[in-house]
C-alpha positions as CSV (number, residue, x, y, z in Angstrom):
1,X,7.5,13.9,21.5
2,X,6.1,10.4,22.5
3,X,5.8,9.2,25.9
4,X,7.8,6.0,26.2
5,X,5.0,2.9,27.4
6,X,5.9,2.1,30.9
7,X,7.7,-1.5,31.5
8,X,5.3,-3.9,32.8
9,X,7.9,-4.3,35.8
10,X,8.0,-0.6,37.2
11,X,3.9,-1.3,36.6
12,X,4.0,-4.1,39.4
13,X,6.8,-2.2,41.4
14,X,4.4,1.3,41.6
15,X,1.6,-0.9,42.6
16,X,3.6,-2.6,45.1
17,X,5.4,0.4,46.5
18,X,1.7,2.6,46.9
19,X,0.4,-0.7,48.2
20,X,3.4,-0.9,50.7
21,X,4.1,2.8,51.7
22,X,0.6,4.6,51.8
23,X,-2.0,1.3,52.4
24,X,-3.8,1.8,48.6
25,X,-5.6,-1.5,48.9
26,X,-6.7,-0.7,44.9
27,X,-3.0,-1.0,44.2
28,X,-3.0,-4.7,45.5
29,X,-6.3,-5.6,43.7
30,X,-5.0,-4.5,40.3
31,X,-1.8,-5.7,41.0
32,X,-3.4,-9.0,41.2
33,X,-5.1,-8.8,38.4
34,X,-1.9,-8.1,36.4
35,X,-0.1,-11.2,37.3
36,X,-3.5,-13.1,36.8
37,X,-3.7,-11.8,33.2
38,X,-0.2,-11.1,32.1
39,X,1.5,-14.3,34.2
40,X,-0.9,-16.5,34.7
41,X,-0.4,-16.3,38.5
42,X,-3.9,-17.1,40.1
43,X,-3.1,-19.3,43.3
44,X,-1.9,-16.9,46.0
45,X,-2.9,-17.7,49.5
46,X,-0.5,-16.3,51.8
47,X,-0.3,-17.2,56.2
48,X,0.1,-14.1,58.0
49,X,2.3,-15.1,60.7
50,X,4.4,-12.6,61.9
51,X,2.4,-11.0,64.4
52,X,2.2,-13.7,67.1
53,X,6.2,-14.1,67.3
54,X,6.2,-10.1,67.4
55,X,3.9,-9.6,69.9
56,X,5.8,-12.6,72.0
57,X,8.8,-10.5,71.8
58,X,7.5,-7.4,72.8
59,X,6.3,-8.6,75.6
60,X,9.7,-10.4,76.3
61,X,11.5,-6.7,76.1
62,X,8.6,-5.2,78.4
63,X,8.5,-7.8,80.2
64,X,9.7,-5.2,83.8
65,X,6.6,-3.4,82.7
66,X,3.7,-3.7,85.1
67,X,1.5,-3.4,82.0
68,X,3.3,-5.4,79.5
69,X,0.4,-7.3,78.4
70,X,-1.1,-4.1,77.2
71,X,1.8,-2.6,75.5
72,X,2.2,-5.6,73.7
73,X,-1.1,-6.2,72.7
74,X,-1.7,-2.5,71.6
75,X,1.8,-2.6,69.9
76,X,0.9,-5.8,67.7
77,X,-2.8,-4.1,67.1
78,X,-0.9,-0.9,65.6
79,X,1.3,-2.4,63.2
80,X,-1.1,-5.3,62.3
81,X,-1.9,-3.7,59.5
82,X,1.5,-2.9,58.3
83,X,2.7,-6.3,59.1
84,X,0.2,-7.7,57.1
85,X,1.0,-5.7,53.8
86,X,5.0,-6.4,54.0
87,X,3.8,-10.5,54.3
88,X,1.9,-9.9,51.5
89,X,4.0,-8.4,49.3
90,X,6.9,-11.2,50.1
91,X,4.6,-13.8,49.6
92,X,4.0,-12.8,46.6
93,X,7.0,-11.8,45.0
94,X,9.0,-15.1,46.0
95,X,5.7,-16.8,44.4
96,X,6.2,-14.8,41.0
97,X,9.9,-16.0,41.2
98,X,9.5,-19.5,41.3
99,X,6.6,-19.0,38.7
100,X,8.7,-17.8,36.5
101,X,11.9,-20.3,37.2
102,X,11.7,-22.4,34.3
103,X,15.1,-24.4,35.5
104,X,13.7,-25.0,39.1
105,X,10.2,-26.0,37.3
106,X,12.0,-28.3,34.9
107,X,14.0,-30.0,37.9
108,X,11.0,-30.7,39.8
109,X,9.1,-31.7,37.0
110,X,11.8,-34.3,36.1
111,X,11.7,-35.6,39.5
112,X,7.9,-35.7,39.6
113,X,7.6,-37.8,36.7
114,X,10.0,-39.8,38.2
115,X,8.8,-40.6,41.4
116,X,4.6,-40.2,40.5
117,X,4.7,-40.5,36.3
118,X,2.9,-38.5,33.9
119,X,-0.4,-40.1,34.8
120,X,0.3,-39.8,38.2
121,X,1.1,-35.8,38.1
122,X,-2.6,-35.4,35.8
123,X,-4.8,-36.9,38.5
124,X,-2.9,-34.5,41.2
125,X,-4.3,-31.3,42.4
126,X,-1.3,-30.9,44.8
127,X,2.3,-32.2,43.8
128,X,5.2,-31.7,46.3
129,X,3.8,-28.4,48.0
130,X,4.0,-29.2,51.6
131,X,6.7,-31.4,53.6
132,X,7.2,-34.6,51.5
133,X,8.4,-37.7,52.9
134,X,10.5,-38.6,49.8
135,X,14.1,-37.8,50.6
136,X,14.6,-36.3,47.3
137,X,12.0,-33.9,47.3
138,X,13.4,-32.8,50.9
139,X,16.6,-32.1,49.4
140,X,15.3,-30.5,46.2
141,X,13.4,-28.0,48.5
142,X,17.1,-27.6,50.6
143,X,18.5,-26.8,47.8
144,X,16.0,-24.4,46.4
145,X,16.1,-22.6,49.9
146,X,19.9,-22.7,50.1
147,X,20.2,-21.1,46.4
148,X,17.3,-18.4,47.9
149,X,19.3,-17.9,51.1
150,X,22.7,-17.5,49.3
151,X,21.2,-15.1,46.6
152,X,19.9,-12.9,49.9
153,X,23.6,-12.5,51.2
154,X,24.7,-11.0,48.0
155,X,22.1,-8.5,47.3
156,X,20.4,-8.2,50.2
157,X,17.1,-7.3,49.0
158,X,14.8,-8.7,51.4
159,X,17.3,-7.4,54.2
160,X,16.7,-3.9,53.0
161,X,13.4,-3.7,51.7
162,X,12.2,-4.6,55.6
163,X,14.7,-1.6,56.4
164,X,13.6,0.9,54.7
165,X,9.9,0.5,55.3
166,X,10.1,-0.2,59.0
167,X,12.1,2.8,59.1
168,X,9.0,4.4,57.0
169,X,6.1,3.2,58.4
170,X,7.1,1.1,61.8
171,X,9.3,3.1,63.4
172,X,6.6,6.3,63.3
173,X,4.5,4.3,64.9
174,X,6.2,3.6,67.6
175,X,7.7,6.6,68.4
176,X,4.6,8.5,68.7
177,X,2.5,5.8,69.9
178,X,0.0,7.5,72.2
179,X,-1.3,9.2,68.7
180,X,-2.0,6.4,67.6
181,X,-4.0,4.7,70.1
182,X,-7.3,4.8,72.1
183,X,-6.4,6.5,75.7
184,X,-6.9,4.3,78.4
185,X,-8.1,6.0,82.4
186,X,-6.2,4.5,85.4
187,X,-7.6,5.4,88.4
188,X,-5.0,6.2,91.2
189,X,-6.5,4.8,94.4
190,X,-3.9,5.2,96.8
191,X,-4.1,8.9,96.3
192,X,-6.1,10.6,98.8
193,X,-7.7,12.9,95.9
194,X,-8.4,9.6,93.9
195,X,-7.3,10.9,90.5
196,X,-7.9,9.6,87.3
197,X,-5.1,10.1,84.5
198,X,-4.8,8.7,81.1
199,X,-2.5,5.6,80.6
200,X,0.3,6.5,78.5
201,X,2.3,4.2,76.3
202,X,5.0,5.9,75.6
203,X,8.6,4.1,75.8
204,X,11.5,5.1,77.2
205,X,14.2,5.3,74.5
206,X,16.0,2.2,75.0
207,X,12.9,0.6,75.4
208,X,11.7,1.8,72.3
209,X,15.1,1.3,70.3
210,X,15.0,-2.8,71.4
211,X,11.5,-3.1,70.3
212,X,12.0,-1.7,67.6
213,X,15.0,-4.0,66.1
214,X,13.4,-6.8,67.1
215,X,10.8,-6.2,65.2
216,X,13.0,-5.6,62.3
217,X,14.7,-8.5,63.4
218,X,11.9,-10.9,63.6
219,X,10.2,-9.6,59.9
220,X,14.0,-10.4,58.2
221,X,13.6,-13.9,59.2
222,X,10.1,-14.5,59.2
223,X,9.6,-13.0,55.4
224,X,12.9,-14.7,54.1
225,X,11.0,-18.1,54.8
226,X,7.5,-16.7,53.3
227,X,9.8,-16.1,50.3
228,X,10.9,-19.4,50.4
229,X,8.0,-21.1,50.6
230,X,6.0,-19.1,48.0
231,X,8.9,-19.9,45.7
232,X,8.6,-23.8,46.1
233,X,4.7,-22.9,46.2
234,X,4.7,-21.8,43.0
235,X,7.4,-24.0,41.4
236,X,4.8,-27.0,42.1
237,X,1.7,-24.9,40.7
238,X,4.1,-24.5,37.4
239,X,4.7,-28.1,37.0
240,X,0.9,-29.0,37.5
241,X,-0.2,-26.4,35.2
242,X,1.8,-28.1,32.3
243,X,-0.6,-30.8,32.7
244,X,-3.8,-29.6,33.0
């Protein structure tokens, strides 16, 4: 009996997931080949910036801590990595949706020639990607966002997704963070013996349970407006490449 060919979708969504889940950096480089060969997608650049407003928060929490600083800093170093992936993989799947939009790409393409005219959208390398001043472009991009945002309360899916790996990979972490990191000596100099122990980060539960949402809490909202922007992103590399 034959072997039914695999769907090119649950191809890019077993790349993704071994990408995600178990840090296969092959996964992401074939991955984007595929969309470079199959789509046509070529421009990604994504802006990691979730871990900044993490580790601001942390230290927030811990902020009763005498070493906050620390268990901030070693906090943001151990999920880096993690963080990093999740950005990645939201950049680039709300930048294959708006590739692939053909009624958001016609809109803006309409509007384009409008505003700029055909001439004017061939000598462009960029089109409406960053923060127009044109009042209409504004509101197209509200719009788009709104329609993105709206879609999100139905299904959820971004909600989730950020669920179910924090709970995976983040929440391990943190849990059993003095595994994870290099051990620190504190020397105890108001002891008469002068002893020398090794720093431990461990949180108290509540401690760890509040960092540990915000976190969460902080990725929702920071990936739902990578999604966004990748989206309009890639709507304007759409309309471009009809004209080159």
């Amino acid at each position: 009996m034959a072997t039914e060919p695999i769907k090119l979708w649950e191809l890019y969504d077993g790349l993704k997931n071994k990408f995600l889940y178990n840090n296969d950096i092959n996964s992401i480089y074939i991955l984007l080949a595929l969309y470079d060969l199959e789509e046509n997608i070529s421009n990604i650049y994504p802006q990691y910036i979730c871990r900044k407003s993490i580790k601001r928060r942390i230290k927030y929490i811990l902020s009763n801590k005498e070493n906050k600083e620390d268990f901030a800093q070693n906090i943001s170093c151990l999920i880096h990595e993690d963080i990093n992936r999740i950005e990645l993989c939201f950049y680039l799947e709300g930048y294959k949706s708006g590739y692939n939009d053909s009624r958001w790409v016609n809109i803006l393409e309409k509007k384009a020639i409008e505003i700029l005219g055909i001439e004017g959208i061939y000598k462009n390398n960029a089109l409406f990607h960053f923060i127009s001043g044109n009042s209409e472009i504004k509101e197209l991009r509200k719009k788009l966002r709104d329609e993105i945002e709206n879609k999100e309360r139905k299904n959820r899916y971004i909600e989730t997704l950020v669920y179910t790996f924090a709970n995976k990979i983040i929440k391990k972490k943190l849990e059993n963070i003095d595994e994870y990191i290099d051990k620190q000596l504190k020397m105890d100099i108001y002891s008469e013996s002068f002893n020398i122990n090794e720093v431990s980060y461990k949180m108290e539960e509540e401690e760890l349970d509040k960092v540990y949402h915000s976190i969460v809490k902080l990725l929702i909202k920071n990936l739902k407006n990578i999604y966004k922007e990748s989206c309009w992103m890639a709507i304007n590399d759409r309309v471009i490449k009809r004209y080159v």
